[in-house]
C-alpha positions as protocol buffer text, in pm:
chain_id: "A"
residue {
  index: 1
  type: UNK
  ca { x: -13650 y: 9444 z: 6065 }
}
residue {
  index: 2
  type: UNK
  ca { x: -13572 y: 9435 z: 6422 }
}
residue {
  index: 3
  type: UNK
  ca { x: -13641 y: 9221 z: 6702 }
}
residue {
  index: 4
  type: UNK
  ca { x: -13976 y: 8947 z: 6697 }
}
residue {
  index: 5
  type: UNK
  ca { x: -14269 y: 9030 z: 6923 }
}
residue {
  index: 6
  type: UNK
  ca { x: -14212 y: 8856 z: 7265 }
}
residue {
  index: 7
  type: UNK
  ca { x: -14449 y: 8622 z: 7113 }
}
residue {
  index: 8
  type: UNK
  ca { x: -14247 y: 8460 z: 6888 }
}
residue {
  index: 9
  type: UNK
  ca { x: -13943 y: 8209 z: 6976 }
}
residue {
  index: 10
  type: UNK
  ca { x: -13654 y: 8048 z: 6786 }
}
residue {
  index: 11
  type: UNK
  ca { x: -13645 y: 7779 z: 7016 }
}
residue {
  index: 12
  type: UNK
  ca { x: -13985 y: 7523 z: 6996 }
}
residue {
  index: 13
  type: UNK
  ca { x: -14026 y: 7313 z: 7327 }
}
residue {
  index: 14
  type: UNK
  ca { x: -14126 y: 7020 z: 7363 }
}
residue {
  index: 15
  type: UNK
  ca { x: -14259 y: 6893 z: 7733 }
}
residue {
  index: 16
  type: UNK
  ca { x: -14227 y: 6557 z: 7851 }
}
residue {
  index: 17
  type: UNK
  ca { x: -14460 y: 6562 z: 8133 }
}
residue {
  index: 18
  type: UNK
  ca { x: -14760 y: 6694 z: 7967 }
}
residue {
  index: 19
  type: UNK
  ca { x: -15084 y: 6453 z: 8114 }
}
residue {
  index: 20
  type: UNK
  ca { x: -15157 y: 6118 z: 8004 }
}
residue {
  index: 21
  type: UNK
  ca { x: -15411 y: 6058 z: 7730 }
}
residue {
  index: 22
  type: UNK
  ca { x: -15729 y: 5912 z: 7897 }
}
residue {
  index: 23
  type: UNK
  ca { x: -15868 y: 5657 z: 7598 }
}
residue {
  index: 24
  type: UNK
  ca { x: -16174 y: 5603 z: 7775 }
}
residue {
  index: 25
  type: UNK
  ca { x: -16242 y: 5926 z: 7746 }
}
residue {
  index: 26
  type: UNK
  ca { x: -16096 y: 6060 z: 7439 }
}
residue {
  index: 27
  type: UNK
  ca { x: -15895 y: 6346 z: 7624 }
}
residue {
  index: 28
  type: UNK
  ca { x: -15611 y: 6463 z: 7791 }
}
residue {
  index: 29
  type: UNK
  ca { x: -15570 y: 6408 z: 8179 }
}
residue {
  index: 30
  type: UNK
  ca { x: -15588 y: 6790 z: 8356 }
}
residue {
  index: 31
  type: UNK
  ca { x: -15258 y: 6709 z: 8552 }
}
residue {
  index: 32
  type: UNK
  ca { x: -14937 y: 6669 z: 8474 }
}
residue {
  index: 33
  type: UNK
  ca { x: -14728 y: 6321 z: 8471 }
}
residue {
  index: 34
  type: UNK
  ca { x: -14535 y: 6251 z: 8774 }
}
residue {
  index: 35
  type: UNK
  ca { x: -14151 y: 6385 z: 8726 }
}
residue {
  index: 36
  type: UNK
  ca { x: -14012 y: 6035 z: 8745 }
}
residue {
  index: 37
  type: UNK
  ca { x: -14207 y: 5931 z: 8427 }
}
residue {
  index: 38
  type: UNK
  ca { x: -14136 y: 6297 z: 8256 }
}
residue {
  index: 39
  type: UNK
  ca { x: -13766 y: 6262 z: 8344 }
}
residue {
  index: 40
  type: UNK
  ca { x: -13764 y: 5923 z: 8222 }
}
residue {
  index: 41
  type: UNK
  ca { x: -13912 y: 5986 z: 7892 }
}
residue {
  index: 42
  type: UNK
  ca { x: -13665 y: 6281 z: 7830 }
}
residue {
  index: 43
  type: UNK
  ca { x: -13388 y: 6035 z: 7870 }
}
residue {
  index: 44
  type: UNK
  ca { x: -13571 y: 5826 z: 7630 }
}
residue {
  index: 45
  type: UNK
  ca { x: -13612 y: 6049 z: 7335 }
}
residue {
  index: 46
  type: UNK
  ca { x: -13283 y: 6182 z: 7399 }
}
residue {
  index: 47
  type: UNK
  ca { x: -13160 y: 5832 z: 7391 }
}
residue {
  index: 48
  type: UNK
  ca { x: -13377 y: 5750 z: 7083 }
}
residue {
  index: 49
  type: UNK
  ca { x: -13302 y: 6103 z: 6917 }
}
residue {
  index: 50
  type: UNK
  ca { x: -13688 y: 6078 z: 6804 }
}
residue {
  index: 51
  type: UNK
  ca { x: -14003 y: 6217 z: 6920 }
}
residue {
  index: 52
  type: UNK
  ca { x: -14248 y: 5958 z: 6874 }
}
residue {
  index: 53
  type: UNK
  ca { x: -14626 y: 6008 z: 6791 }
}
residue {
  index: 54
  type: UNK
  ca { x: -14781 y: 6026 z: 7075 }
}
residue {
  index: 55
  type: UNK
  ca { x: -15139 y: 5884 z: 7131 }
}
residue {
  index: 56
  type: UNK
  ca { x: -15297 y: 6222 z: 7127 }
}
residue {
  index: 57
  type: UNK
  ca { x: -15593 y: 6224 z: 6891 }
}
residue {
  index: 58
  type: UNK
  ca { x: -15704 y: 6570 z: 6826 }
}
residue {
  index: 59
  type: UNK
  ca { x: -16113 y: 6513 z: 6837 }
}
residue {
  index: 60
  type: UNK
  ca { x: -16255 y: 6802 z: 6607 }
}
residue {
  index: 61
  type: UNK
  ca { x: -16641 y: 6881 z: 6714 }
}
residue {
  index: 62
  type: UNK
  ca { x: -16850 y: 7048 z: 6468 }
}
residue {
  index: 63
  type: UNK
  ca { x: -17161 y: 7182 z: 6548 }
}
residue {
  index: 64
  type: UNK
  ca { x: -17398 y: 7084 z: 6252 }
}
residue {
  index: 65
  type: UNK
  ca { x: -17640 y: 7368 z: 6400 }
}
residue {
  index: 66
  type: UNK
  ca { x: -17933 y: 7179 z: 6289 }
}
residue {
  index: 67
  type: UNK
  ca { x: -18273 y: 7361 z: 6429 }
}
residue {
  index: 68
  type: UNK
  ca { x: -18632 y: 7289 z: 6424 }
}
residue {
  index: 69
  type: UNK
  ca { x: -18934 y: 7504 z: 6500 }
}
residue {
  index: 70
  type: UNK
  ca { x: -19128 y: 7366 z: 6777 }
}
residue {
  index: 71
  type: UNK
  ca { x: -19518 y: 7440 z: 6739 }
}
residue {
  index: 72
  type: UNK
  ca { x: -19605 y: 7397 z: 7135 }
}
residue {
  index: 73
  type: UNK
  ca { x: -19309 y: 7699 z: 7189 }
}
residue {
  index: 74
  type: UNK
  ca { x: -19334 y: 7890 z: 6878 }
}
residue {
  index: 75
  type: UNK
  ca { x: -18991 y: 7864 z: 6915 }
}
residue {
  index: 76
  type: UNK
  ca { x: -18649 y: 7747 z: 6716 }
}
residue {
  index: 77
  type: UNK
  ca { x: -18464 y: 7499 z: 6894 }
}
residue {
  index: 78
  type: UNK
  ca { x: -18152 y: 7302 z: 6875 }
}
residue {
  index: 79
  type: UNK
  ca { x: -18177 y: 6903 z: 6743 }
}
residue {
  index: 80
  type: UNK
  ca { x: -17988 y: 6700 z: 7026 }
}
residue {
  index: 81
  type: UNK
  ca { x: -17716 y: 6518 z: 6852 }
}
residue {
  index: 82
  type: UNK
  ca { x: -17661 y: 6786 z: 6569 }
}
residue {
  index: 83
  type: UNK
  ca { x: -17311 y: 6758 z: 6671 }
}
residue {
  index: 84
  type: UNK
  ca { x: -17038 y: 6549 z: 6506 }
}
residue {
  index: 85
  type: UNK
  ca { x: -16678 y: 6461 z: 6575 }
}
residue {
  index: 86
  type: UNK
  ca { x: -16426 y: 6381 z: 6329 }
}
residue {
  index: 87
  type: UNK
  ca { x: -16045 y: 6232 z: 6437 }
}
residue {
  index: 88
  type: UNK
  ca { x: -15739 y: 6332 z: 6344 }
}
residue {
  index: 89
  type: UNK
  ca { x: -15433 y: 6093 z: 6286 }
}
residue {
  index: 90
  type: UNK
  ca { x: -15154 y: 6064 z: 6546 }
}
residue {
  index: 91
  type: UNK
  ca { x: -14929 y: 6353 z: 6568 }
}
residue {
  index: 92
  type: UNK
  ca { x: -14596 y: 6467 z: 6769 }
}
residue {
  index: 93
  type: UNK
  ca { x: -14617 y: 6806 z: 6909 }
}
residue {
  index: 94
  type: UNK
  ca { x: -14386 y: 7089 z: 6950 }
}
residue {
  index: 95
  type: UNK
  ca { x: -14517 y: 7451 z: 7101 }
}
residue {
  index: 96
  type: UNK
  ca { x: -14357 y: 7806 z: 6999 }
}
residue {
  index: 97
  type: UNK
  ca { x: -14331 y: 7934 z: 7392 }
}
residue {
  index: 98
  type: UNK
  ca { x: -14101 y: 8240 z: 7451 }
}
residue {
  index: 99
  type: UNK
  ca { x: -13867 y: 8157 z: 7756 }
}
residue {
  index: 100
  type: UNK
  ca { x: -14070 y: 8426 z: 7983 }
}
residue {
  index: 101
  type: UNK
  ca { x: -14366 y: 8204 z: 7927 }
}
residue {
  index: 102
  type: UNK
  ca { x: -14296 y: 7910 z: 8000 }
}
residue {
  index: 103
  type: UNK
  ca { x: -14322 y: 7892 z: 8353 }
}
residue {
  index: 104
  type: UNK
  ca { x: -14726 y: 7961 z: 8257 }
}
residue {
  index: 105
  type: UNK
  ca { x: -14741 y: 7593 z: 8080 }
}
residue {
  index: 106
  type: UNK
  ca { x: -14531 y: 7411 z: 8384 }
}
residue {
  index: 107
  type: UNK
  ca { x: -14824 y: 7408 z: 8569 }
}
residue {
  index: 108
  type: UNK
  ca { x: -14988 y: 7150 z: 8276 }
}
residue {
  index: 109
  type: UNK
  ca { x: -14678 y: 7016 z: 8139 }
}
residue {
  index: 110
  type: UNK
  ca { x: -14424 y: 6964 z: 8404 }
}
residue {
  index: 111
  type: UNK
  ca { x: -14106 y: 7125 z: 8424 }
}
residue {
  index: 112
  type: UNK
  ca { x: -13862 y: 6858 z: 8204 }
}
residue {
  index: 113
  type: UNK
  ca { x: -13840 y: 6988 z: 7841 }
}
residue {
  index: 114
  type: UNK
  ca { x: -13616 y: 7026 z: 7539 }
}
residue {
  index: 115
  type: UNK
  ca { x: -13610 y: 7248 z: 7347 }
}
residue {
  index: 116
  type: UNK
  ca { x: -13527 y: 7251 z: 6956 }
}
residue {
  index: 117
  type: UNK
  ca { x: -13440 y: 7499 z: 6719 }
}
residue {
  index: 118
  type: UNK
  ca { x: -13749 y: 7624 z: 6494 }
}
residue {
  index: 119
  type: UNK
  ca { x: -13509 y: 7549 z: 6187 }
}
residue {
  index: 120
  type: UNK
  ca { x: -13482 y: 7202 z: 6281 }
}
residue {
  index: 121
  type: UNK
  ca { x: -13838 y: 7167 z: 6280 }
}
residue {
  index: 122
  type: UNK
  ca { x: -13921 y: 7379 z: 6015 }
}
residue {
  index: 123
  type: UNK
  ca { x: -13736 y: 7140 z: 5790 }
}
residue {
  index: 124
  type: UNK
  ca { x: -13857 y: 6818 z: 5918 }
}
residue {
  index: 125
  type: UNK
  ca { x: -14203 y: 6943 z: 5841 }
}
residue {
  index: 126
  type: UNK
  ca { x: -14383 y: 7061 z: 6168 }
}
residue {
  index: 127
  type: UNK
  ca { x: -14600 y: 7323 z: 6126 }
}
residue {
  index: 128
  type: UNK
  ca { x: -14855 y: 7547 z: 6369 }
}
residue {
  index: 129
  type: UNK
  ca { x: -15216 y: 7412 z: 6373 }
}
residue {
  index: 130
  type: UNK
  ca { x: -15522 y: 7628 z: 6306 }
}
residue {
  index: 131
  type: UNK
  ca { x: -15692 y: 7711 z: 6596 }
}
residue {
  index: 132
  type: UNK
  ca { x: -16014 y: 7761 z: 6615 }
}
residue {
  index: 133
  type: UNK
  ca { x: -16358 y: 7727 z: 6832 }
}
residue {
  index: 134
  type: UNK
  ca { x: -16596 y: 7452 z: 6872 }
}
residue {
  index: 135
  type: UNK
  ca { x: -16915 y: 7601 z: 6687 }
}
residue {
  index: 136
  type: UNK
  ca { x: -16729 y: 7804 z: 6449 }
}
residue {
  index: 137
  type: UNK
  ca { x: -16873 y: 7845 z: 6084 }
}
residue {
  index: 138
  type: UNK
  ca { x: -16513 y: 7744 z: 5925 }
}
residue {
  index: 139
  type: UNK
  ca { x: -16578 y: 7425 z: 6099 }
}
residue {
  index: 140
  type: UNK
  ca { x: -16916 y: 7330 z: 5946 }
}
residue {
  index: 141
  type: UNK
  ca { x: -16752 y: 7413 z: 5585 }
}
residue {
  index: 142
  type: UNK
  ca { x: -16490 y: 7116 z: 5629 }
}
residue {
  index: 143
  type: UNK
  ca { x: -16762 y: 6918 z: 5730 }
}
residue {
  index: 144
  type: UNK
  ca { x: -16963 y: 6982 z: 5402 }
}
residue {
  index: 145
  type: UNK
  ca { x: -16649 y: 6951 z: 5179 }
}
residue {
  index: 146
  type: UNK
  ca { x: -16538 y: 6620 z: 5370 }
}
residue {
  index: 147
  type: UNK
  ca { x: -16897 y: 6466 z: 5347 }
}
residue {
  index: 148
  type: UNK
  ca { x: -16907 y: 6575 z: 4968 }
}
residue {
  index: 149
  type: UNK
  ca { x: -16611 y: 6418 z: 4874 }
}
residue {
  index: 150
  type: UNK
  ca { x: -16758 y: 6076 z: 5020 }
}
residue {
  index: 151
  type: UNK
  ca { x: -17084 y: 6145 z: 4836 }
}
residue {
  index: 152
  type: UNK
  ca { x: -16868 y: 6193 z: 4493 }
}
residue {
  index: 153
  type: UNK
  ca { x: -16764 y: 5901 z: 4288 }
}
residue {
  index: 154
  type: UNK
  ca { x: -16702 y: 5754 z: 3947 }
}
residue {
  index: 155
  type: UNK
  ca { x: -16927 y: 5437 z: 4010 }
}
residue {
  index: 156
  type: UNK
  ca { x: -17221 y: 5662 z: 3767 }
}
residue {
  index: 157
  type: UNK
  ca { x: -17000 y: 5749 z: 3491 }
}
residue {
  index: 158
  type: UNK
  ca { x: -16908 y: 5332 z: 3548 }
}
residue {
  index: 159
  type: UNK
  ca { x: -17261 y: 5288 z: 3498 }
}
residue {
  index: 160
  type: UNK
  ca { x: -17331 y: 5499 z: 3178 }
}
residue {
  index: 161
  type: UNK
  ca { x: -16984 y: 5364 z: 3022 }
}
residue {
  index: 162
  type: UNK
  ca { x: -17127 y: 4973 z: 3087 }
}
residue {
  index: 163
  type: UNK
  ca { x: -17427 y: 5096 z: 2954 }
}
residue {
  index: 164
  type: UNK
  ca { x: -17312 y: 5212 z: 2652 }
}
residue {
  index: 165
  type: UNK
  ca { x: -17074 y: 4907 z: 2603 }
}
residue {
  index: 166
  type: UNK
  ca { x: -17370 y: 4658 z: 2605 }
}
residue {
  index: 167
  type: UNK
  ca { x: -17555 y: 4860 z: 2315 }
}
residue {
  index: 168
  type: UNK
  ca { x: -17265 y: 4864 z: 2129 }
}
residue {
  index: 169
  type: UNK
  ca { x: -17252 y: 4488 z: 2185 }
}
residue {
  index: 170
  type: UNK
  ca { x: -17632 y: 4467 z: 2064 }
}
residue {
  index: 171
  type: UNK
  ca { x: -17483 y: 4652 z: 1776 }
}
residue {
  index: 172
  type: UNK
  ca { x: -17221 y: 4446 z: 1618 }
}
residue {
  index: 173
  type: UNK
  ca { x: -17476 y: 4227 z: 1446 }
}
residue {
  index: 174
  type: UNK
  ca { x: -17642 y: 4488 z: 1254 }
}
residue {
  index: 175
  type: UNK
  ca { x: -17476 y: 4556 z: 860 }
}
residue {
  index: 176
  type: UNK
  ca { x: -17501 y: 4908 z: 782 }
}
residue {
  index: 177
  type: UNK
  ca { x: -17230 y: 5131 z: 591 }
}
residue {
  index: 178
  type: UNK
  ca { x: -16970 y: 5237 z: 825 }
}
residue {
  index: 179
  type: UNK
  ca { x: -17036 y: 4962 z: 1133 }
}
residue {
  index: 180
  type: UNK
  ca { x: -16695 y: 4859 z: 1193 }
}
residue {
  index: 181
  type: UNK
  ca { x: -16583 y: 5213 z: 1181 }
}
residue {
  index: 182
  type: UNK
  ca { x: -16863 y: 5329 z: 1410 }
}
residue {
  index: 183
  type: UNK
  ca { x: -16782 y: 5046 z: 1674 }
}
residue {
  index: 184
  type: UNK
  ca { x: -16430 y: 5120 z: 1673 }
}
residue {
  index: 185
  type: UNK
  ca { x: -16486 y: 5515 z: 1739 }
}
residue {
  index: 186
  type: UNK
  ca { x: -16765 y: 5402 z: 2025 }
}
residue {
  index: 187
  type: UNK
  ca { x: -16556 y: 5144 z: 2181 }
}
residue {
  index: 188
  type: UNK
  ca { x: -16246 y: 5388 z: 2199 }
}
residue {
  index: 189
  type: UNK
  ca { x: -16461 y: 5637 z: 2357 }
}
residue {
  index: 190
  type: UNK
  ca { x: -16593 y: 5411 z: 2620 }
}
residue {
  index: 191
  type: UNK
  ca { x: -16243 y: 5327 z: 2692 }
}
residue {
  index: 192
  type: UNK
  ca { x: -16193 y: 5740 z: 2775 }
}
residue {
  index: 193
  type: UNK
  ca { x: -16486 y: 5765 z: 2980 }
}
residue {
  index: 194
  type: UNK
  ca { x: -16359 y: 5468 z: 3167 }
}
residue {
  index: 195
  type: UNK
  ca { x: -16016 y: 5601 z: 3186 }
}
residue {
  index: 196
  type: UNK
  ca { x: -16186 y: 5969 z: 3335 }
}
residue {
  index: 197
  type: UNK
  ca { x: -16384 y: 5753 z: 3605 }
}
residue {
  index: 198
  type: UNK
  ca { x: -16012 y: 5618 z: 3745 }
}
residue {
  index: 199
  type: UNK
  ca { x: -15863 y: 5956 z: 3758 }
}
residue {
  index: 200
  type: UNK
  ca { x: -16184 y: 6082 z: 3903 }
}
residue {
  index: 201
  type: UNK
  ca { x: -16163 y: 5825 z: 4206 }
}
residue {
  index: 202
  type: UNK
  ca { x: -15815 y: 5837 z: 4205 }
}
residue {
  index: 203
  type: UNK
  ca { x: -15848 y: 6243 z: 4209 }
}
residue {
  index: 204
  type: UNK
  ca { x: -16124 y: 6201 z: 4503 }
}
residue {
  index: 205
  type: UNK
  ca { x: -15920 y: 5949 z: 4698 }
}
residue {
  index: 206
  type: UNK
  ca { x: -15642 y: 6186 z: 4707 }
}
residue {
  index: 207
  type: UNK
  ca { x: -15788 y: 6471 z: 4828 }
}
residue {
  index: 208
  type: UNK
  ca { x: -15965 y: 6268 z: 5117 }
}
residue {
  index: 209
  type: UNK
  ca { x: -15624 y: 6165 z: 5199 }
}
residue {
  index: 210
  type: UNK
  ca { x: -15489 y: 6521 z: 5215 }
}
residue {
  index: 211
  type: UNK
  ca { x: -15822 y: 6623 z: 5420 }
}
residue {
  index: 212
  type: UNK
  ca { x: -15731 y: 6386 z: 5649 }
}
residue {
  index: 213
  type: UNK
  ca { x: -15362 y: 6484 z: 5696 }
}
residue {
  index: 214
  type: UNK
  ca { x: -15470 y: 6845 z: 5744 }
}
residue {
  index: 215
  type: UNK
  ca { x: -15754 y: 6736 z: 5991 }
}
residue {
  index: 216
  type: UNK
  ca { x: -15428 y: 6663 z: 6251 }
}
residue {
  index: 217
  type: UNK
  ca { x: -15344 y: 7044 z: 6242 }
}
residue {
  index: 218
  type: UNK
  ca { x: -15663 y: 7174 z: 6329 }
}
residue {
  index: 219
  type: UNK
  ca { x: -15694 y: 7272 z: 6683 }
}
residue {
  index: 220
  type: UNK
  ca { x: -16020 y: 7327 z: 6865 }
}
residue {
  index: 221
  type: UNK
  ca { x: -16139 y: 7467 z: 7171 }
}
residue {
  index: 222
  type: UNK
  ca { x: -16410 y: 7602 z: 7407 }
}
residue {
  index: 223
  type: UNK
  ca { x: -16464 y: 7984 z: 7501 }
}
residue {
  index: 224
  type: UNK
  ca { x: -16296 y: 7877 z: 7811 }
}
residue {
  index: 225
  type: UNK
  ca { x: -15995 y: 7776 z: 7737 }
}
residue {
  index: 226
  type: UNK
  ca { x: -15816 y: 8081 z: 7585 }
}
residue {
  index: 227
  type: UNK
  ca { x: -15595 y: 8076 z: 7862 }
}
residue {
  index: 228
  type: UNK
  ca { x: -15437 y: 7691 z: 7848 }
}
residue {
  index: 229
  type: UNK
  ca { x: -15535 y: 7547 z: 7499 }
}
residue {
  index: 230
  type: UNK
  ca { x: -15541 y: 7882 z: 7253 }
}
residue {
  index: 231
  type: UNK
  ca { x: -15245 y: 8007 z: 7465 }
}
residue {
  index: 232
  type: UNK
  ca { x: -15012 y: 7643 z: 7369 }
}
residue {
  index: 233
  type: UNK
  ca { x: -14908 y: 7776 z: 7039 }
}
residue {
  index: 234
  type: UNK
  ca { x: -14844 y: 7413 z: 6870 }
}
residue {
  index: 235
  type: UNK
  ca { x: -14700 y: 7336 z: 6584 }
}
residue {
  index: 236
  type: UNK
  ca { x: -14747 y: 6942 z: 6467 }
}
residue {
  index: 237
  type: UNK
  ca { x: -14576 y: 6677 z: 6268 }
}
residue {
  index: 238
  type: UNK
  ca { x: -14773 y: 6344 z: 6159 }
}
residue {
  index: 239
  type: UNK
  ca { x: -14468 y: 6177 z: 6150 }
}
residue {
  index: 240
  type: UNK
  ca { x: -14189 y: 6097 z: 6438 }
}
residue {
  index: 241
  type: UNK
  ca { x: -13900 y: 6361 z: 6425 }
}
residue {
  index: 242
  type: UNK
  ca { x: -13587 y: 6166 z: 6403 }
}
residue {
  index: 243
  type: UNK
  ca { x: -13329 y: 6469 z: 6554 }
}
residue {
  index: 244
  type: UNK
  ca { x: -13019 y: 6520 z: 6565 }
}
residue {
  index: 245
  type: UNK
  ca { x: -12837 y: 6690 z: 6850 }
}
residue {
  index: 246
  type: UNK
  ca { x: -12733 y: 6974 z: 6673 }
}
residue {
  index: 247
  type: UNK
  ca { x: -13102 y: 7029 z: 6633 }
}
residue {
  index: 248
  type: UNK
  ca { x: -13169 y: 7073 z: 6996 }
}
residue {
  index: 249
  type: UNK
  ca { x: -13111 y: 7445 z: 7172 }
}
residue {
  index: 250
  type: UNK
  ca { x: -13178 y: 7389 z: 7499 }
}
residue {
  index: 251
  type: UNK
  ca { x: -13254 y: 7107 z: 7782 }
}
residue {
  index: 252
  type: UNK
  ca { x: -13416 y: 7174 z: 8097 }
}
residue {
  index: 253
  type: UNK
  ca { x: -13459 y: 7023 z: 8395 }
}
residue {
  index: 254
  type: UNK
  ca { x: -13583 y: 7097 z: 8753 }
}
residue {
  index: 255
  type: UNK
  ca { x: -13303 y: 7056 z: 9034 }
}
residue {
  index: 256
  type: UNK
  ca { x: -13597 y: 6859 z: 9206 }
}
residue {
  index: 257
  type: UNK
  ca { x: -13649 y: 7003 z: 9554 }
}
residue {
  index: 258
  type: UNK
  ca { x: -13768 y: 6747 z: 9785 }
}
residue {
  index: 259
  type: UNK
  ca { x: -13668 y: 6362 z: 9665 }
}
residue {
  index: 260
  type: UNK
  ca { x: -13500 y: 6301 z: 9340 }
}
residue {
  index: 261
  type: UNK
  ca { x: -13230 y: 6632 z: 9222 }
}
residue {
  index: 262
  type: UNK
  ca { x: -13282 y: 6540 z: 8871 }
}
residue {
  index: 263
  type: UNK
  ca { x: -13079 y: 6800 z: 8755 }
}
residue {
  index: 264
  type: UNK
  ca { x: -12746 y: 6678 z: 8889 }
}
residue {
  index: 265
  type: UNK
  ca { x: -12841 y: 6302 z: 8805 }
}
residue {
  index: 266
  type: UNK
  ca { x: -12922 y: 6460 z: 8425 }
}
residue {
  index: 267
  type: UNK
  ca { x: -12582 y: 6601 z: 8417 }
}
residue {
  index: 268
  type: UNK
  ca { x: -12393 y: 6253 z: 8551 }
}
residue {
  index: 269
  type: UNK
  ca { x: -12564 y: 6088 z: 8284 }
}
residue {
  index: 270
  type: UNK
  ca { x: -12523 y: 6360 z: 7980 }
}
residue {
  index: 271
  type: UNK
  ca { x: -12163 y: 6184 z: 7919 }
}
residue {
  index: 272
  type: UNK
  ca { x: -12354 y: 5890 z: 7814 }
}
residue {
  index: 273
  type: UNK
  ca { x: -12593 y: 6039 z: 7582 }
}
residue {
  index: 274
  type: UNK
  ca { x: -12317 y: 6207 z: 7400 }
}
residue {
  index: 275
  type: UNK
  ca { x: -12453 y: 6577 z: 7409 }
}
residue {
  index: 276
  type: UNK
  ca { x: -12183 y: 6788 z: 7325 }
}
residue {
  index: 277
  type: UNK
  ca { x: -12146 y: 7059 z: 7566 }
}
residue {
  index: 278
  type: UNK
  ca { x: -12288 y: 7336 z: 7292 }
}
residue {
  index: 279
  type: UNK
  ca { x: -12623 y: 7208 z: 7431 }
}
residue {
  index: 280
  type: UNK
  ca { x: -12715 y: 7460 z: 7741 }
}
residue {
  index: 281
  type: UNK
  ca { x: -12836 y: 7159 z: 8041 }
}
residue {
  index: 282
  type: UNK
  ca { x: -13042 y: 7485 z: 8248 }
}
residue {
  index: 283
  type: UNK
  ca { x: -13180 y: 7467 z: 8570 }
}
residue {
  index: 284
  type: UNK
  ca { x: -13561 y: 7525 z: 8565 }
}
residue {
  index: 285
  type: UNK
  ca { x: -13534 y: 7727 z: 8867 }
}
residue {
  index: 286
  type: UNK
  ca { x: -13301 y: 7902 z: 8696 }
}
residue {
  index: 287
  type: UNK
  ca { x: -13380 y: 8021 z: 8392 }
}
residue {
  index: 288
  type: UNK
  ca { x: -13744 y: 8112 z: 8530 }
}
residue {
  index: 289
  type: UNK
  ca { x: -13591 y: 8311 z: 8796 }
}
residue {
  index: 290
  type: UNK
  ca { x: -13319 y: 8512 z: 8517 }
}
């Protein structure tokens, strides 16, 4: 088969200066952490051997596209409003950035990452999210099936099944040939129809619950961010990624220019964290530069 594209790594990085989540606003910061908190929350998940969920809500916009025709115009126009949001759960993120890349995302993300082999995170269960834009079509269609599934119910086939039960109560006084036998076969078939609401709200429950789980995978963006979000490549996990060292490929640091050299102090303290020395500790200036 050959070599991959140049698009396509083995190694999936994970950046520990990315920007801090605003909550006031729902979004990401636009800058990246300083490089005393990144370098202090690679030593913690290297410490920890987990990569936490992070507080990163993906916000998923849908345009509802809801028009009206305005008499004084003559014209169509767009309903202010006509535009929902829907919120993913809490995820932990991982991006597929080829090494020749990468230098690209520092400028959002920092330069302290780690980087873990795609195996590794194949088998834990991360997996890329679906990109797509704002006002796209697809997005309206979740919107419909989401908002049906909360429309749909068993509390009406409840309703018919109680209704039923109280004639058939209204009917155990009557004598006719065949009563008991009659009751019996009604009763036992309200019982069924009871039975099929429960697996229908069971059934309905379930699949809201797996809507949900595959809202945190979907990825949206505007028309101008091709170049920073679409560009991220990230794969998600809604649950923390407990690692093991022989899952990671790669750690890197910057050798810190001015102030702090964080990549000497990294390599005092590796000892301590137990790496074993099949785990390349690379120089960000370094491997950009080679």
């Amino acid at each position: 088969m050959g070599q991959p594209p140049g698009t396509v790594s083995r190694i999936l990085w994970h950046f520990t200066g990315g920007p801090a989540w605003n909550s006031i606003e729902n979004c990401q910061g636009s800058k990246p952490k300083p490089r005393e908190e990144a370098y202090k929350a690679l030593l913690s998940i290297l410490e920890s051997k987990e990569l936490h969920l992070g507080q990163y809500r993906e916000l998923v916009k849908v345009d509802l596209a809801k028009r009206r025709h305005n008499k004084r115009t003559g014209k169509m126009e767009k309903i202010k409003g006509a535009t929902v949001t829907m919120t993913s759960s809490r995820v932990c993120c991982l991006s597929d950035i080829p090494v020749a890349h990468l230098s690209y995302h520092a400028k959002r993300y920092g330069k302290f990452a780690l980087g873990f082999h795609r195996d590794a995170a194949v088998r834990h269960g991360f997996n890329p999210v679906f990109y797509t834009i704002h006002k796209a079509h697809v997005l309206r269609s979740l919107r419909h099936v989401y908002r049906q599934m909360g429309r749909a119910g068993a509390n009406s086939i409840d309703s018919v099944a109680d209704d039923i039960d109280s004639s058939i109560s209204d009917l155990k006084g009557l004598e006719c040939d065949n009563s008991r036998e009659v009751q019996r076969s009604l009763d036992r078939s309200v019982d069924d129809l009871k039975d099929e609401a429960r697996t229908i709200e069971d059934a309905i429950s379930d699949a809201r619950e797996s809507f949900s789980e595959f809202l945190a995978f979907v990825k949206t963006f505007d028309n101008e961010e091709f170049s920073s979000i679409y560009c991220e490549r990230e794969w998600r996990s809604t649950k923390a990624f407990s690692f093991d060292v022989e899952d990671l490929a790669m750690i890197v640091l910057p050798k810190g220019g001015t102030g702090t050299h964080y990549f000497n102090e990294f390599v005092d303290r590796a000892r301590t964290l137990k790496l074993p020395r099949s785990i390349p500790v690379v120089p960000w200036e370094d491997l950009i530069e080679h």
